[in-house]
Each structure stands twice: as structure tokens, then as C-alpha cells.
N, C-alpha and C positions, 0 to 999 in steps of 0.2 A: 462494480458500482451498484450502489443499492437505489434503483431507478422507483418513483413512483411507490414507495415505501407508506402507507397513508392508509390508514383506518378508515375502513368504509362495512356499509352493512353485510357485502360478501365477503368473496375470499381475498386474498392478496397473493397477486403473481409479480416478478418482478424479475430485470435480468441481472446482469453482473457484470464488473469491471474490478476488479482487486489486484492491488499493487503487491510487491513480494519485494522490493526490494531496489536500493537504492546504491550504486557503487561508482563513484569518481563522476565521469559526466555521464555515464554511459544508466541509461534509465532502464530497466526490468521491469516489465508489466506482464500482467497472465490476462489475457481475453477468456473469458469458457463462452463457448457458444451457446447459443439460446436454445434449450432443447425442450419447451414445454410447446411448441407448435405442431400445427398437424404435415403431414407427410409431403402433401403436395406445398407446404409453403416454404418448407426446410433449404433446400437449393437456393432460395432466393433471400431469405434470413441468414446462410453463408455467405452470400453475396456482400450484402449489406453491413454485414460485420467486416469483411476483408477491405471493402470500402472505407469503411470508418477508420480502420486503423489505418491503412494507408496514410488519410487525412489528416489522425495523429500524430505520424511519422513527421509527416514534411510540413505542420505545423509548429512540432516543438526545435527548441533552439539545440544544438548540440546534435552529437551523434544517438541515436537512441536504440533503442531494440525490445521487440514484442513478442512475448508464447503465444500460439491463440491452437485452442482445443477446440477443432470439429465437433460438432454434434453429426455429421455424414460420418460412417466409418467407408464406403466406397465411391471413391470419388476424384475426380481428376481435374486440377488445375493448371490450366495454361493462358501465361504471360506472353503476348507477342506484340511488340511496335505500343505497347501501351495499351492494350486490350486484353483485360481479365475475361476470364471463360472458366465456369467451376460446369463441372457436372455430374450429376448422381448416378452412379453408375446402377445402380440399383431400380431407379423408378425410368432413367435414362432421360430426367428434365434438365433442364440448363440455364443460367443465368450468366446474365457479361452485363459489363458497364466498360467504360472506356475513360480514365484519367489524362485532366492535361494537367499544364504547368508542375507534372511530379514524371522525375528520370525513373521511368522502372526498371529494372533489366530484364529480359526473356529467359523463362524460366518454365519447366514443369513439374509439378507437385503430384503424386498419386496415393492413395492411402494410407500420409501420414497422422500418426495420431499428434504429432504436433507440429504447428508450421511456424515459422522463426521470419517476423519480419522486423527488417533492421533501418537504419537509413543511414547512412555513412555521407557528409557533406551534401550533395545534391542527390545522389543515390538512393534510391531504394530496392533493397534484395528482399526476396519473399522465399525461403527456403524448405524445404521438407525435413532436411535434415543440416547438422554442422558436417564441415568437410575435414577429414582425418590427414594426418601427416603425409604430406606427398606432392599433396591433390592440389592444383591452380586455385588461387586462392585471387583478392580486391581489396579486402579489409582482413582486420584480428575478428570481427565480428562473424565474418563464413566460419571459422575457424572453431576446434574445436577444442581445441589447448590456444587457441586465442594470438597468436602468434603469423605473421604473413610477411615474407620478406624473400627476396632474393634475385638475382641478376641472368640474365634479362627479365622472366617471369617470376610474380608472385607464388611461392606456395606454404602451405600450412607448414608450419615447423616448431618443433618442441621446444624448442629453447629462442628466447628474445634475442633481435639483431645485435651486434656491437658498432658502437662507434664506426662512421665513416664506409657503412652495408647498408645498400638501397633496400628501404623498409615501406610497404602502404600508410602506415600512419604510428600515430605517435607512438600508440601501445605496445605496436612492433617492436621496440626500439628497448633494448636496458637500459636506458638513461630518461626513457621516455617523454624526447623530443625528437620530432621529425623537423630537419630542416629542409621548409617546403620553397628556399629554390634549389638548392643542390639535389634533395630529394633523397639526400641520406641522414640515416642516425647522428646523431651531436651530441654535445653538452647540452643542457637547458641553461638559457639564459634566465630565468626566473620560475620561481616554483608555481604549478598550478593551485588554484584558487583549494581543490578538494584534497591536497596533500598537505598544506598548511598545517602546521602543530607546533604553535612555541611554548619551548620547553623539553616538546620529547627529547627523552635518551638517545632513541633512536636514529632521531633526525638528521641530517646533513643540512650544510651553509648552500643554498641557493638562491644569487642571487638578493641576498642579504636577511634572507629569512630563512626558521629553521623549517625542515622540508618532508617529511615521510619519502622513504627509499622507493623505489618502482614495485622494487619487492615486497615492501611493507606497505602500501599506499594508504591506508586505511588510516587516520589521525581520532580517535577514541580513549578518551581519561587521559588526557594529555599523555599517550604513549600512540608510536608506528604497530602497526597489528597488517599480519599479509591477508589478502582477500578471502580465505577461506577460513580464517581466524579472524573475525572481524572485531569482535569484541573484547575489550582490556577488564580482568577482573581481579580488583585489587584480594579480597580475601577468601580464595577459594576454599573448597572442603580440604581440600590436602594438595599438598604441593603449594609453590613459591606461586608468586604473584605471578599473571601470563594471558598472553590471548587465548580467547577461545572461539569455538566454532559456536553456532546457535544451540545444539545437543548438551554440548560442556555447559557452557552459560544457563541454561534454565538449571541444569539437574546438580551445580557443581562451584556454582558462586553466589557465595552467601550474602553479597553485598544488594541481592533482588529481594531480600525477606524470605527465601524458600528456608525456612525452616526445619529444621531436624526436629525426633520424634513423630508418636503415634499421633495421627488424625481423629477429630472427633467422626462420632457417624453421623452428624445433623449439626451445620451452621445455617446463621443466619445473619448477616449485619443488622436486620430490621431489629433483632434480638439479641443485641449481647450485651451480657450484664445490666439488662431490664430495658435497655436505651437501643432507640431507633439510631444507627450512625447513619443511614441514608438520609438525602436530601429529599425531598416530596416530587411525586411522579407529575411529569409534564407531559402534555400534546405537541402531535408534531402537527396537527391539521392537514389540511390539504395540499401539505409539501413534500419531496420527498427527501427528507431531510434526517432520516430515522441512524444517518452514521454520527452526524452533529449532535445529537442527543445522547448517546450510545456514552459518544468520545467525553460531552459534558457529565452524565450523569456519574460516571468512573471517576470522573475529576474531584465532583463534588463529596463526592462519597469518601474518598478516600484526604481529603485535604480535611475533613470532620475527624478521623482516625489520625492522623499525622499531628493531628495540632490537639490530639485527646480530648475535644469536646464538641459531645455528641448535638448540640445546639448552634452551633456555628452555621451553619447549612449554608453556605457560599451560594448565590443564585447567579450563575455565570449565563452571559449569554452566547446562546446556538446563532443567531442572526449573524453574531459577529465570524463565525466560520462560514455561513451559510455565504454572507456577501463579501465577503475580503479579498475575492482574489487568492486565496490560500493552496488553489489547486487540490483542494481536498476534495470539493465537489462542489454542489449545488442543489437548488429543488428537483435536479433528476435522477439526484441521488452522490453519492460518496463514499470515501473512505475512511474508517475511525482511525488508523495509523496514521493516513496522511495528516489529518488534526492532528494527532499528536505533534506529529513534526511543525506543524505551524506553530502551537503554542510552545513548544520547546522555545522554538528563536523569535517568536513576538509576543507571547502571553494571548493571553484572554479575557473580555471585559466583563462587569458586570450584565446584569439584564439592564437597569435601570441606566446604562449608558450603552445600550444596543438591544434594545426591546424586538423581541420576536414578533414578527409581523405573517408568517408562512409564506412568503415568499422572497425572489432571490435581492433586492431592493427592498427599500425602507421610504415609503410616503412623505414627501417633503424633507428629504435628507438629500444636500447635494454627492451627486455620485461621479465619481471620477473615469466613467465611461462613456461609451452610446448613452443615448436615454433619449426615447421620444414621445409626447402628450405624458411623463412620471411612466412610462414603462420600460424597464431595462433591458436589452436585448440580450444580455448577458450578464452570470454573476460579475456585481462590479464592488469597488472600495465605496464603501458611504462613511461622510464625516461622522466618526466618531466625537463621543462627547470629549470637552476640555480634560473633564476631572474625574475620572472614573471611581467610583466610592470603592473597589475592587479590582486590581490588572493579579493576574495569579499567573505564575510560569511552571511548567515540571523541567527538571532537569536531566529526567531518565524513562522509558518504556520500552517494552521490550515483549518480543513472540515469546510465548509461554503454550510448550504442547505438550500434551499427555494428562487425563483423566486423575492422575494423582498431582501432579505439576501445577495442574490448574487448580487443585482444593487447596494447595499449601501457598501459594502464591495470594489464595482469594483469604486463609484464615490469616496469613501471616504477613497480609498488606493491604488488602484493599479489594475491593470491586475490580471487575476485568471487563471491557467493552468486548462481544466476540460477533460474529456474523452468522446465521443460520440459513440454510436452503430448504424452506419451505411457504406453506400455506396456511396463514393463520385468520381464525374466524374469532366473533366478538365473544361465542361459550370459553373461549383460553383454548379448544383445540387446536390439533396441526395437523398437515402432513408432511413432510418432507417429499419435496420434486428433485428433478433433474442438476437441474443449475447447482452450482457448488455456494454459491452466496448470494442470498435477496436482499436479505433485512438484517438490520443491526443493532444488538440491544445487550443487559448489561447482565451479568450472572453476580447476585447476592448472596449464592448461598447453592447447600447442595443439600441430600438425604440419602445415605447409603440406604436406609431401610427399605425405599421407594427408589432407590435407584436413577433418581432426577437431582436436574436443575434447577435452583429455582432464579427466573427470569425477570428481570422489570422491562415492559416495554415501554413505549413513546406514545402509547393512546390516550394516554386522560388518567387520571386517580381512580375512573369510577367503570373504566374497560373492565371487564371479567372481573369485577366488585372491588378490587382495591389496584389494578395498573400491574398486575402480574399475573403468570402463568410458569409451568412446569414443564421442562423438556428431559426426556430420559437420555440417561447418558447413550452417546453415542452417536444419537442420531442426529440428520439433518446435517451434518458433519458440525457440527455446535464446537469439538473443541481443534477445528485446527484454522481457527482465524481468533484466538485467544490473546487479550494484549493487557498486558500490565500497569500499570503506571504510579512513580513514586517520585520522592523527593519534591516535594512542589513551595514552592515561594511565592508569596504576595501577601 
């Protein structure tokens, strides 16, 4: 999460929240820990984060599950009767808070570099690690091949239960339904919501809808693809039509624009073929709103390239991600993929029918939340206009990683929204910090000769003389929160 993202006359520190990934119900999140603090306040900014996520947990609907990366490398965590206790082994300080109305289990953590917290129904497990085939197992989610079934105790196990074999839950299960009075594997009486695909090949009749296998669960270009091959790529480089993994898919299917042949040594969309294809540089103001821009300004840029002319400049607006309820984020910041994912399945409006206002509410617009004296306690939906002069959809984006991946993706489609971990000042310098992503902005172009990016931020047209700056490859981890985006209608 790109928290507090905002142009001011210092630096900009910011922490992080970045999603990785999306599969069936079960949601994938990565926490990094906040590591630009000083020493004595780190135990208790562990604290605070372990907290949060908990909150997460046993807020969101479904079963979910969280990475979260220490910034302590020595340190020990124990869960007992609902009282967290982290302590730094190191400085030897300590931090507890104590959770109600959330079922935690008693647990001990010691210098994992990643802790795995899950929630399973009312549950919440906080782990150091996944448990290996053998080991007493509650959920597929301890689990480390994902698997938990067996009579009288649960334990991890390789291969998915059969039919009419006491399972923990549904995933357990090759048919992946749990019949929760019997308490063993069954048929599914009807196909889950996230397996749905009519049409696929693949598919099976459940329930009277075509269904993606347990196996295949994944429903992508109207075909079943299995969870480690998530994505269907109709015209690959070589070989027949097929799923691929994230690897295969950037470097391997042609249907994302990665183009074959040599790279120029200097692009630039500001410049091609005499014509600016970007849209003109926006403020994010005093919001921290810098992944809604990020996500818009790739939008537009590329919807000018798709539709071949360079004057179209689509003025879409950030408000409308900022307050929708889109889960992408908010003024404390967000995710440029998660937009994606909104506008994929709702589009996105103009400005002039969702005017940027910098913050998470729109002034005299009714809002279909809290709201007390026009202050919204939370991002909420505000009535959009009747007739929007613009609703634009993409119908495809996608992780693009690798330094040459990202230059043929950027000449041979469009702008790429990506995330940086650093400190930037109004000269266009940086530093790169700790944290793996702050701030979120759009790469137009690159220069082998210099060895840079070239960047458009969210400060104004007139930040660092024209709303850009230069990051050299590599740094600040710039290319591995790279996101593409094509296909787009409206």
C-alpha cells in the first residue's frame, strides 16, 4: 500500500501493502514490514503491523491468507489465550496487545523470515512456517502442498481426499466439496462462484453450469488452467495453444504485444514519430492517491496508442477508484493491479463525471456510506453522473518482469504503471529505502545509453520542470511491480 504518497517540499517516506495475487477464494497478500524506523521503535511497529493484519483477517469475507516480512531478523513470537507477545531478541524490548472477538490459536514464532497468517472460518493461525507431509494439520492452508484430511486426526498429505474421506475443508477434497454435516468429501452440488467458465473445453456439468476441475480451477480465455499455470495463451512463440505459468506468459505469449526482434536503445512515447502519445501530467495533491494515477495515467496512454491517435487523450478519472469501494485503496494509499482489476469488471469514468477532489469523498455527492457534517469515515461509493461522456474497460493486464520484458512490453504496447521503494525530492532526485514499495508511478520510456527510466510522476506538470524524472535500471526494485495493460474498450 502506497500510504501517504504526496508531494511536499521534503522527502517522501511511505510504507507498503502489495497484493501478489488472487486464486479461488483464498486471497494472497504480502505485508513488508516498515523498516525506515529507528531501533527502539521497531518491536512495536511489529507489533502494530501483526495487529493490522490480524484485523484484516477476521474482517475480510472468506477464508484468506497473509506473507508478512519482518523487518526484526531475531525475534520471538508467542500467541497464548489471545495475547500476542513479539520480542526482539536483540535490543531484548517487547511489545503485546491482546485481541477479542478474533479465535487465535497458541502458537510460537522464532526467527522466521516469513510469517503466514491465515484465517480459516473463525480461526486464525499465525505460522512461521507451512507444515510438511505428515505433520497434524486444521486447514489446507498450515499445509504445505495444501492438502489436510484424515481419520481421526488431520494431517498434511500429498494428494487430495476422495470421496466419502473426512477432509478439513473444501480444498481438501478432489471434488472440492466438503459436506459440512457429514464432514466428509462429496459431489459438489453446484459449481463455485470462482470456477465458473462457459464454454471451457475443459469444463465439467456441475450443477448445471460448465465448471473448471479442482485440478484446473483457474477459468482464463474461456479455458480451465491448474493453479500454477494460471494463464491461457492463445498464440504462443512456439508450441500449441496452453496455460502458462507467470515466466512463460511474459517471455512466451505473443498475444501481450512482447514483440520479437532488436530493441531500440532510446524510447520514448512523449516522442514517437514527432507526437506526444501520453496524456498531460496530473496532481495527486494532498492524497495519497499516487497508485490511482499510476493505474490511470497507463490507461490513458495506452487507450491513445490502441486507438492510433496521438490527440485523443481520454481524461479518466482517479476519484472514481479513489472512492468506489474498489478495494484498491484509498487516500492512504493503494494498489495499481487492484485498479486494474476494478476497471476490468466495472470500467472507469471520465473526470468530468468524477472530478478529482484529493480526497476519499466528493463534496455534496451522496455517498452510500457513513458520512457525518460531508466527512466520510471511509472510502465510500459516491453517485456517479447519469451519462458519462467516457466509461473505458481493459480486458487484459498482466506482471511483466525483467529489464528487457519491461522495454518490449513498454515499446510494443504501451506505458506500464510499476511501484518504487524510495525517497523522492522536488530536484527529480532519489534514494531508494528499505521498504520494497512506496510510491506508484508510470515508466514512458527508457535510455540504454544512461542506463535509466524514464518516469512520469503524480506531482503537477511543473514538479522537476515538466512532471518527470529518471530512475536507473535496477534500482529501488522499479522492475518487479511492472504491470501492463491492453485491450481496452470504451
Amino acid at each position: 500500500m502506497y500510504r501517504k504518497a504526496v508531494a511536499t517540499e521534503m522527502l517522501l517516506t511511505i510504507g507498503v501493502l502489495i497484493a501478489v495475487g488472487i486464486a479461488m477464494i483464498q486471497i494472497k497478500s504480502v505485508f513488508y514490514g516498515e523498516q525506515d524506523i529507528s531501533k527502539e521503535e521497531v518491536v512495536n511497529q511489529f507489533a502494530r503491523d501483526i495487529d493490522s493484519i490480524i484485523d484484516k483477517c477476521s474482517s475480510t469475507t472468506g477464508d484468506t491468507s497473509f506473507d508478512y516480512k519482518p523487518s526484526i531478523k531475531k525475534y520471538k513470537l508467542e500467541i497464548k489465550d489471545n495475547v500476542v507477545t513479539i520480542k526482539d531478541k536483540l535490543t531484548n524490548k517487547t511489545a503485546q496487545f491482546v485481541k477479542v472477538n478474533v479465535k487465535l490459536k497458541d502458537t510460537i514464532v522464532i526467527d522466521s523470515k516469513t510469517i503466514h497468517i491465515s484465517k480459516v472460518e473463525d480461526n486464525v493461525f499465525i505460522l512461521g512456517r507451512c507444515l510438511e507431509a505428515g505433520e497434524e494439520c486444521s486447514s489446507n492452508f498450515v499445509c504445505c502442498n495444501k492438502y489436510c484430511w484424515g481419520d481421526p486426526i488431520f494431517i498434511c498429505q500429498e494428494q487430495c481426499a476422495d470421496n466419502d474421506v473426512r477432509a478439513a475443508d473444501d480444498e481438501s477434497c478432489c471434488s472440492g466439496f466438503l459436506n459440512k454435516t457429514t464432514g466428509l468429501c462429496d459431489v459438489a452440488p453446484f459449481c463455485p462462484s470462482g470456477r465458473v467458465c462457459v464454454g471451457a473445453p475443459e469444463a465439467e456439468i456441475v450443477g448445471g453450469e460448465d465448471c473448471c476441475p479442482i485440478y484446473k480451477p483457474v477459468c482464463t480465455g474461456g479455458h480451465c488452467c491448474p493453479s500454477d499455470k494460471p494463464k491461457w495463451c492463445n498464440s504462443p512463440t512456439s508450441g500449441d495453444s496452453r496455460c502458462m505459468n507467470e515466466s512463460e506468459y511474459d517471455n512466451d505469449c505473443e498475444s501481450i504485444g512482447i514483440c520479437s526482434g532488436p530493441l531500440p536503445d532510446h524510447f520514448d512515447w512523449r516522442n514517437v514519430d514527432g507526437k506526444n502519445w501520453m496524456s498531460p501530467v496530473k496532481a495527486q495533491g494532498s492524497c495519497g492517491s499516487c497508485w490511482a494515477f499510476a493505474a490511470v495515467g497507463s490507461l490513458e496512454g495506452t487507450y491513445n496508442i490502441e486507438y492510433g491517435d496521438s490527440n485523443i487523450n481520454p481524461d479518466l478519472s482517479e476519484q472514481n477508484l479513489v472512492s468506489s469501494c474498489c478495494s484498491a485503496g484509498d487516500c492512504e494509499g493503494g494498489w495499481h493491479n487492484s485498479a486494474f482489476m476494478y476497471i476490468k469488471g466495472n470500467g472507469i469514468v471520465d473526470e468530468s463525471c468524477f472530478p478529482y477532489q484529493s480526497s476519499n469523498c466528493i463534496s455534496g455527492r451522496t455517498c452510500l456510506c457513513r458520512c457525518e457534517n460531508g466527512i466520510c469515515s471511509k472510502p465510500c461509493y459516491c453517485e456517479l453522473c447519469s451519462n458519462p461522456y467516457m466509461k473505458i474497460k481493459l480486458n487484459d493486464f498482466y506482471h511483466i518482469a525483467g529489464i528487457d520484458n519491461i522495454k518490449r512490453a513498454l515499446v510494443c504496447h504501451g506505458p506500464l504503471a510499476v511501484a518504487l521503494s524510495m525517497r523522492v525530492w522536488n530536484s527529480g532526485s532519489y534514494s531508494c529505502v528499505p521498504a520494497r514499495a512506496d510510491h506508484a508511478v508510470v515508466i514512458v520510456g527508457y535510455d540504454d545509453g544512461g542506463g535509466y527510466w524514464i518516469i512520469r510522476n503524480s506531482w503537477g506538470s511543473n514538479w522537476n520542470g515538466d512532471g518527470h524524472f529518471k530512475v536507473k535500471y535496477g534500482e529501488c526494485h522499479i522492475e518487479e511491480y511492472a504491470w501492463s495493460v491492453y485491450n481496452l474498450s470504451g
